[in-house]
VOGU-3710 file (C-alpha; in Angstrom, 3 decimals, decimal comma):
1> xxxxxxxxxx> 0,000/0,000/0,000  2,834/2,185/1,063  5,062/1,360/-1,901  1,322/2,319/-4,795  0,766/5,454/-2,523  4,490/7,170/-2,724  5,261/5,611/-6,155  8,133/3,235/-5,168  8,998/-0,342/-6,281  9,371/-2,679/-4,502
11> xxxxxxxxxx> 12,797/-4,344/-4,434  14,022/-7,617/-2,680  17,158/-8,310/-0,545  20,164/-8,276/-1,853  20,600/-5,580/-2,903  23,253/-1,846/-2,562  22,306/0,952/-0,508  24,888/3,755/-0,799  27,360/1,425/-1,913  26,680/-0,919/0,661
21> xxxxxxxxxx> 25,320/-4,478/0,296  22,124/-4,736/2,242  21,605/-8,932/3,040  20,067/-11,155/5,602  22,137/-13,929/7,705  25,505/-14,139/8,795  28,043/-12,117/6,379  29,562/-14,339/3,636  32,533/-13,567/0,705  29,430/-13,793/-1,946
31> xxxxxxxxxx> 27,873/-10,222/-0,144  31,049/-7,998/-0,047  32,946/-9,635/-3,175  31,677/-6,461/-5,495  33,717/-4,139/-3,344  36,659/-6,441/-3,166  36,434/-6,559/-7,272  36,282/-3,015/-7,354  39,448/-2,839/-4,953  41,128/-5,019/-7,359
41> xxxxxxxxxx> 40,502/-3,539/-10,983  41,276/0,072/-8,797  44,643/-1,516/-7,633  45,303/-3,221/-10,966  44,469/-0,292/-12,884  47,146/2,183/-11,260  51,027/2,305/-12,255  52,339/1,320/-8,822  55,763/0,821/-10,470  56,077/5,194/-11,572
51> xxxxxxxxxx> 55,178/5,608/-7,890  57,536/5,690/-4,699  56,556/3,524/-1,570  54,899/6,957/-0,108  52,987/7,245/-3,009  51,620/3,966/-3,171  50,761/4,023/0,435  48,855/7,375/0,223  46,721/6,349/-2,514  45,996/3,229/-0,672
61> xxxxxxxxxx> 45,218/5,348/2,814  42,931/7,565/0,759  41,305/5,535/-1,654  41,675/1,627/-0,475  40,764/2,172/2,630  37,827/4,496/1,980  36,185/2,246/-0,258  35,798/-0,036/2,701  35,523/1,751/5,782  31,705/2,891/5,369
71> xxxxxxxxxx> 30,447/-1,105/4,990  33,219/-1,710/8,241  31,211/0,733/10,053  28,264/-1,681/9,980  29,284/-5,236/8,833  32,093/-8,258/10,600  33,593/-9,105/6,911  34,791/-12,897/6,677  38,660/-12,658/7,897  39,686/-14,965/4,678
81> xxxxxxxxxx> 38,546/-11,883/2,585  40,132/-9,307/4,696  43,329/-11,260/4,691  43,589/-11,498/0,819  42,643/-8,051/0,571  45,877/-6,930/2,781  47,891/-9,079/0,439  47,192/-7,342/-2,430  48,251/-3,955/-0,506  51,018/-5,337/0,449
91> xxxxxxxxxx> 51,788/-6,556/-2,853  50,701/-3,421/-4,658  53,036/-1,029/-1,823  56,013/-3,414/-1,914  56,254/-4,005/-6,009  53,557/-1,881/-7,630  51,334/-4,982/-8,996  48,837/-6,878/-6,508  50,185/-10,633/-8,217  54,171/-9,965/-7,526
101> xxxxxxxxxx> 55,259/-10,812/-4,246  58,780/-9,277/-3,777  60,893/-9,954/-0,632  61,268/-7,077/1,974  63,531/-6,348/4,622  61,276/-4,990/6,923  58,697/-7,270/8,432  54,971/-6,312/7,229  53,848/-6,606/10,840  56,416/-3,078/11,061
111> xxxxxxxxxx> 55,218/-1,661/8,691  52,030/-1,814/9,759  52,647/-0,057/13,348  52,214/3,814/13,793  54,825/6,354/12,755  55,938/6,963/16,265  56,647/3,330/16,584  58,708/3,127/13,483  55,890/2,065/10,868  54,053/3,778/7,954
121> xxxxxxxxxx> 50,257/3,716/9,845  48,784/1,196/7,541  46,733/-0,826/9,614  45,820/-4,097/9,185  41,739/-4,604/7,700  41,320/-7,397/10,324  42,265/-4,709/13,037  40,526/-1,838/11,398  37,408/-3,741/10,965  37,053/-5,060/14,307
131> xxxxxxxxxx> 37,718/-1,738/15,580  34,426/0,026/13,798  32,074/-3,021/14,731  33,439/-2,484/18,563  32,807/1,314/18,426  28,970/0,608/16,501  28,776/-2,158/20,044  29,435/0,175/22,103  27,202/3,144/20,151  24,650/0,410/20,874
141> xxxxxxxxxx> 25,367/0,063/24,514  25,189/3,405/25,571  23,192/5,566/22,832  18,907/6,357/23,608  18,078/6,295/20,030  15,548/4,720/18,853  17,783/1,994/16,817  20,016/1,324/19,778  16,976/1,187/22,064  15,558/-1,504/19,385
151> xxxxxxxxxx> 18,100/-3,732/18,915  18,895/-3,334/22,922  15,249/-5,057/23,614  15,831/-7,441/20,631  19,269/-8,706/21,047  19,992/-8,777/24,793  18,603/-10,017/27,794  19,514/-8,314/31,277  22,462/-6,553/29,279  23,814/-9,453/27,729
161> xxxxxxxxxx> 23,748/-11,439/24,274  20,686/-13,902/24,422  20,802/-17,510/23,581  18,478/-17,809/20,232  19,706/-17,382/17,234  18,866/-13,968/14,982  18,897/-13,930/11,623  20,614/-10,693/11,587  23,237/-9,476/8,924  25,028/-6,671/11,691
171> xxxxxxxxxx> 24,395/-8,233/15,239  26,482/-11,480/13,850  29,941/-8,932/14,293  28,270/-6,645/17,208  27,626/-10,145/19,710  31,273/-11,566/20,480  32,305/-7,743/21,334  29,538/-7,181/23,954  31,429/-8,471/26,928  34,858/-6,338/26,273
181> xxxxxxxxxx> 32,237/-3,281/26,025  30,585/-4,336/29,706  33,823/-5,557/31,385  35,351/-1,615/30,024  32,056/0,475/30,990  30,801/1,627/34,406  27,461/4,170/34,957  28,397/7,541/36,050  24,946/7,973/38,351  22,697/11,140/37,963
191> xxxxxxxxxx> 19,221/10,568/39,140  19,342/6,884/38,752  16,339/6,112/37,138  18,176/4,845/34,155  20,366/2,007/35,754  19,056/-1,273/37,241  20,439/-1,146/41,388  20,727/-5,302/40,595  21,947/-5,689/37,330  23,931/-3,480/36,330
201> xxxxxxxxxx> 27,423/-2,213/36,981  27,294/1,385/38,548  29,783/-0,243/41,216  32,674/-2,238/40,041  30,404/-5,136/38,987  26,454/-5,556/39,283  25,149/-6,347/42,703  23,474/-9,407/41,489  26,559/-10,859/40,563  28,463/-9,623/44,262
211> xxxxxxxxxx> 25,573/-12,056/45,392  25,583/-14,614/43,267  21,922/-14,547/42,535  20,810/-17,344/39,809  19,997/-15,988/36,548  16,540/-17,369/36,954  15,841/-14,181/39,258  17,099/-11,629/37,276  13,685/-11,241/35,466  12,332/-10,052/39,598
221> xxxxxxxxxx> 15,177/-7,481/39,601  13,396/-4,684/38,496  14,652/-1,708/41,084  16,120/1,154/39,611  18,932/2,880/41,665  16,559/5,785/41,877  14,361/3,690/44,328  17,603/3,957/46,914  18,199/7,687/46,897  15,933/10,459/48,332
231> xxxxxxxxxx> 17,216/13,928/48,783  20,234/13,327/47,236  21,107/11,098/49,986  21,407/7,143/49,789  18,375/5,062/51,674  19,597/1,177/52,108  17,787/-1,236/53,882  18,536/-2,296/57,056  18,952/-6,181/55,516  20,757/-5,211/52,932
241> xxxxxxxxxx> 23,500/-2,603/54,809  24,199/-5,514/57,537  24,745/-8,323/54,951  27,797/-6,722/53,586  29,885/-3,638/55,295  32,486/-3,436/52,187  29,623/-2,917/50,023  27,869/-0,587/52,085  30,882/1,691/52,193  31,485/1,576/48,714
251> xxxxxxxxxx> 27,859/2,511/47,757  28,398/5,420/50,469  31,397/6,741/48,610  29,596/7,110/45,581  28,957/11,233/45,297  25,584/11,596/44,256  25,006/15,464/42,365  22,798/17,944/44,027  21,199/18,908/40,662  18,920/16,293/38,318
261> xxxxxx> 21,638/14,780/35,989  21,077/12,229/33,724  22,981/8,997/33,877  25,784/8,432/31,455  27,718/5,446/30,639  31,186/6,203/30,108
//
């Protein structure tokens, strides 16, 4: 109805968006193989062997690795195509054609580190890749939009991965970085009414794992840490304050503002 009102067609999946394969399932060599081709005819197509090393490692900085980094924003691409990607690079920096493989005296793994450390800043794909999908995990994590608060409700289940499988192209490359985000991220507490008091980690790890409460509670767990402060001031019960002293203190310690703030995880 939508599609005979506004005057659009209706397409099927797959297809490109902006020059980026749009696909459902896990990501596969078949979905991102275009881009690789392209990569290839591009790298083909240029006279490495008229260029210095500097050259050839500017055009593959500005071109290469631009051709690539908007689909690494969103998609885990299979390592074996990352890998034979970087050997083309290196092929194409070292000799000026992708197929001749010339012998070096300086490890590629060097050559790959920063300037400072004696490299020429060309980072690996693998690296670069894996980099992006942690920083869209963590966008995820911590961002209120609407997407984030979607795939939040969708993917995860009291802040971590659930067990059933998704048939989802992105969340495939966001899942295995989920615990590095929560083992690096702590909530900075403003009024509290954003953070579970149980579940998550506002301390140096969630309360209900100090306790060792079964997962099959968790779903009870539904106090906010907003329920434990009035006047800016921290209200624990009696129960809870005598169970555990350390804990007690360390909740004490915690300055709460004096002004409504919003919680932030940093």
């Amino acid at each position: 109805m939508i599609a005979n009102l506004l005057g659009f067609g209706a397409g099927n999946v797959p297809f490109n968006y902006l020059g980026c394969p749009i696909f459902i399932g896990q990501p596969k060599v078949i979905h991102f193989q275009a881009i690789a081709d392209n990569i290839k005819v591009k790298l083909a197509s240029w006279k490495g062997a008229l260029l210095t090393i500097m050259g050839r490692v500017q055009l593959v900085k500005a071109v290469i690795h631009g051709m690539m980094v908007y689909s690494f924003h969103i998609y885990a691409w299979p390592k074996t195509l990352l890998k034979k990607l970087d050997r083309w690079i290196r092929n194409f920096i070292w000799s000026g054609d992708i197929s001749t493989r010339k012998i070096c005296t300086v490890a590629w793994q060097k050559i790959c580190t920063s300037y400072d450390e004696g490299g020429l800043d060309i980072r690996p794909l693998v690296q670069v890749n894996e980099s992006l999908i942690l920083h869209l995990c963590w966008k995820l994590l911590s961002s209120n939009n609407q997407w984030a608060v979607m795939c939040r409700s969708r993917y995860l289940r009291f802040g971590m991965p659930t067990g059933t499988y998704l048939k989802s192209s992105i969340w495939n490359g966001i899942k295995k970085h989920v615990h590095t985000v929560n083992d690096n991220t702590k909530w900075l507490l403003g009024s509290g009414h954003s953070v579970s008091f149980w579940l998550e980690n506002w301390l140096d790890e969630p309360l209900a794992v100090k306790f060792n409460f079964p997962v099959t509670v968790y779903p009870l767990l539904k106090a906010k840490v907003s329920s434990f402060i009035e006047n800016g001031e921290w209200i624990l019960p009696a129960t809870f304050v005598n169970h555990d002293v350390s804990i007690r203190d360390s909740i004490h310690e915690i300055i709460l503002p004096r002004q409504p703030m919003e919680d932030q995880l940093i």
